[in-house]
Residue, then its C-alpha position, 0 to 999 in steps of 0.5 A: x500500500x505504501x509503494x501505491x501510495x508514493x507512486x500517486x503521490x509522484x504523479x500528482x506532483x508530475x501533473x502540478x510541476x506541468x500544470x503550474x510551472x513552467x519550469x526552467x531546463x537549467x534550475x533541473x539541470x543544476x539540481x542534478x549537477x549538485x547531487x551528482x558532484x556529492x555522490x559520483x567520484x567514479x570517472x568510469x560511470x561519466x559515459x553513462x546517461x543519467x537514467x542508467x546511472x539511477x537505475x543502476x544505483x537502485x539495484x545496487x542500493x537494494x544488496x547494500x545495507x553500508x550505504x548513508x540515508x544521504x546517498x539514499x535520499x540522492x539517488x531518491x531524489x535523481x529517480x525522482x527528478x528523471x521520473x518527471x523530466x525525461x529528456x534530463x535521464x537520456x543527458x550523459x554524467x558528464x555533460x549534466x556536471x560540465x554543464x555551463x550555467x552562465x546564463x542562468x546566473x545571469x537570469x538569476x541575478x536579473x530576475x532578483x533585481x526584478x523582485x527587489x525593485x518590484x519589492x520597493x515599489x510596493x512597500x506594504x509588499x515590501x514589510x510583509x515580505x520581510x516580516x513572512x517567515x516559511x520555510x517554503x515558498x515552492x508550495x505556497x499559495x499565499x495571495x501576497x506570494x502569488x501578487x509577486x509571482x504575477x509582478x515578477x513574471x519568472x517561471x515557478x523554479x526560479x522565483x522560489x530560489x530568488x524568493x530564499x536570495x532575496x529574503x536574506x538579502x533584505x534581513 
């Protein structure tokens, strides 16, 4: 009952990432990159895709009790990230972590400029912004959240980073 259940729970998520984001390519890619940097010191496993890689891991996974609940939680989180972007699991190792993100720094960077001055324009906004504590913007459906979303116009993955960098840099 517990497999049927996370299994729904994936394609509920699925269909919310595809019906409420547009999300970004380079944010998915990112957040492969910096799981696999933490777990692949291999050189061997460069040539294989993303997907194969996961698969493997999970066989492996199953015979090996001396692995960490991080490494667990890695591979979990891979699995989970190729389940709902199929064209990242067909992507080599070596190209996922000698990916260039130039351009999406630079979208960032664009995009917290564009909430700061939206911020300020705004200072009731502003105040409550600041003075909101949550752990989570990504599932957050706060009307305020939701004003700034439309302000910055940005797609779902990249607001809630810069929701986290602009947060600190105005506390």
């Amino acid at each position: 009952m517990n497999k049927l259940k996370t299994i729904y729970i994936l394609k509920c998520l699925k269909i919310y990432y595809n019906m409420f984001y547009r999300v970004n390519n380079d944010i998915i890619i990112f957040e492969v990159s910096e799981i696999l940097k933490n777990i692949v010191n291999n050189q061997l496993i460069y040539n294989q895709t993303l997907g194969n890689y996961v698969i493997n891991e999970f066989h492996y996974i199953k015979y090996n009790l001396h692995l960490t609940n991080e490494y667990y939680r890695s591979i979990n989180r891979l699995y989970f990230l190729c389940d709902l972007f199929p064209n990242i699991s067909i992507k080599k190792i070596y190209e996922i972590i000698n990916y260039d993100f130039r351009k999406l720094k630079y979208n960032m960077i664009r995009l917290e400029n564009s909430m700061i001055k939206c911020l300020y324009s705004d200072l009731k906004l502003l105040e409550w912004f600041k003075n909101y504590n949550t752990r989570y913007y990504s599932y957050n459906f706060h009307p305020n959240l939701q004003k700034l979303f439309k302000l910055v116009n940005s797609d779902g993955t990249s607001f809630v980073i810069c929701c986290n960098y602009v947060k600190n840099k105005l506390t």
